[in-house]
C-alpha positions in Angstrom: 120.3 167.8 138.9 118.3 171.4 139.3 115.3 170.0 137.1 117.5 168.4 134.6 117.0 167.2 132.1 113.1 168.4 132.5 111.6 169.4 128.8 114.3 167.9 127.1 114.6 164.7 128.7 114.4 162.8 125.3 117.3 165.0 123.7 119.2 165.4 126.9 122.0 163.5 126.1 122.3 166.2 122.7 121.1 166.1 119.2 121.3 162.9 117.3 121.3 161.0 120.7 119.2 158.2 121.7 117.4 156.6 125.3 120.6 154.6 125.7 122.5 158.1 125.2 120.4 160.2 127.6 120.6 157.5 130.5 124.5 157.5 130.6 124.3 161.7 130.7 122.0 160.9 134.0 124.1 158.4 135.7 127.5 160.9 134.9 125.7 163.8 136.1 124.6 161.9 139.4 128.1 160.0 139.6 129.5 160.5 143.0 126.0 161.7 144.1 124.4 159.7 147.3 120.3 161.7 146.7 119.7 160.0 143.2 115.2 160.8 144.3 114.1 162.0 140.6 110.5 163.0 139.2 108.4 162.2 136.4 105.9 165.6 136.0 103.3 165.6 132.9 101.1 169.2 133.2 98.1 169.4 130.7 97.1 172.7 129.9 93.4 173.7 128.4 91.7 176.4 127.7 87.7 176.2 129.1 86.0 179.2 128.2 88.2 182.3 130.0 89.6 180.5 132.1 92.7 178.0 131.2 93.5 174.9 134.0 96.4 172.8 134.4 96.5 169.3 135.0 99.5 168.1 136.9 100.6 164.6 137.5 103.9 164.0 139.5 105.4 160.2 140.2 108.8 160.3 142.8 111.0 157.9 142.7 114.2 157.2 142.8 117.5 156.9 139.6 119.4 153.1 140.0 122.7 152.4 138.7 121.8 149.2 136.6 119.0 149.2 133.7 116.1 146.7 134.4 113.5 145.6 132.5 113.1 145.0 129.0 109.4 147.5 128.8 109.0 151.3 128.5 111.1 153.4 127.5 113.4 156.5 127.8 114.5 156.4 131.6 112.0 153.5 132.6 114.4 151.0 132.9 116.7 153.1 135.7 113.5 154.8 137.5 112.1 152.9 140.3 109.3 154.4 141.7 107.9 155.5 145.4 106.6 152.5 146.9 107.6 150.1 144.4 111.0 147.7 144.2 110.5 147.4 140.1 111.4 149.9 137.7 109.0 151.2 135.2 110.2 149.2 132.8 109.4 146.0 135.4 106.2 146.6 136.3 104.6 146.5 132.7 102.3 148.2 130.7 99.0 147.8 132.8 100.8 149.2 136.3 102.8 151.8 134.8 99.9 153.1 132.7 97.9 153.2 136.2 100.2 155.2 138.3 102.7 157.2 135.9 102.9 160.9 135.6 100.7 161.2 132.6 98.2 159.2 133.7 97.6 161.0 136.8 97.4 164.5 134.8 95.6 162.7 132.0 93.3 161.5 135.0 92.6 164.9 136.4 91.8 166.4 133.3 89.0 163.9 132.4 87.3 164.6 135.7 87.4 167.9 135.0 85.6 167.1 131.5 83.4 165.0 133.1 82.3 168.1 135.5 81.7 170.1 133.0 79.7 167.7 130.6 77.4 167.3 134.1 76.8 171.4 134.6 
């Protein structure tokens, strides 16, 4: 999908479209397609002093064909990740909030503040 639908994931389907909306766009776009691997990518930006850091977090995973789950939203319910046989919208709260994309960003930015607060 070439980074689709990236920074406009939740308007992807177009304007006045909703979740529901945006997953069917996905599943046409990959219709036909056998490599259906996606990405979830959060990047934090802050400014400390001079110099400005980014804080990425990246989850891989795969795009299914059925929706499952009744948590999340947005794509959780067709996004399985690496290493898991649930999608997002499976696993719950508690082990999607410990290994998603903003949580590993958000994550790496705290250590970073805590670093700082020690020098």
């Amino acid at each position: 999908m070439q980074g689709a639908p990236g920074v406009y994931s939740a308007r992807y389907g177009g304007e006045g479209k909703n979740s529901e909306d945006n997953i069917h766009k996905v599943w046409e776009e990959l219709k036909g397609k056998t490599n259906t691997k996606a990405q979830f990518r959060t990047v934090i930006a802050s400014s400390f002093g001079n110099t400005i850091k980014r804080f990425e977090g990246i989850v891989k995973g795969d795009i299914i064909f059925e929706k499952r789950g009744a948590g999340g939203f947005g794509y959780d319910p067709i996004f399985i990740p690496e290493g898991f046989a649930k999608t997002f919208a499976e696993l719950g709260d508690l082990v999607k909030n410990r290994i998603s994309h903003r949580a590993l960003a958000t994550q790496l930015f705290l250590k970073e503040l805590n670093q700082l607060k020690k020098s």
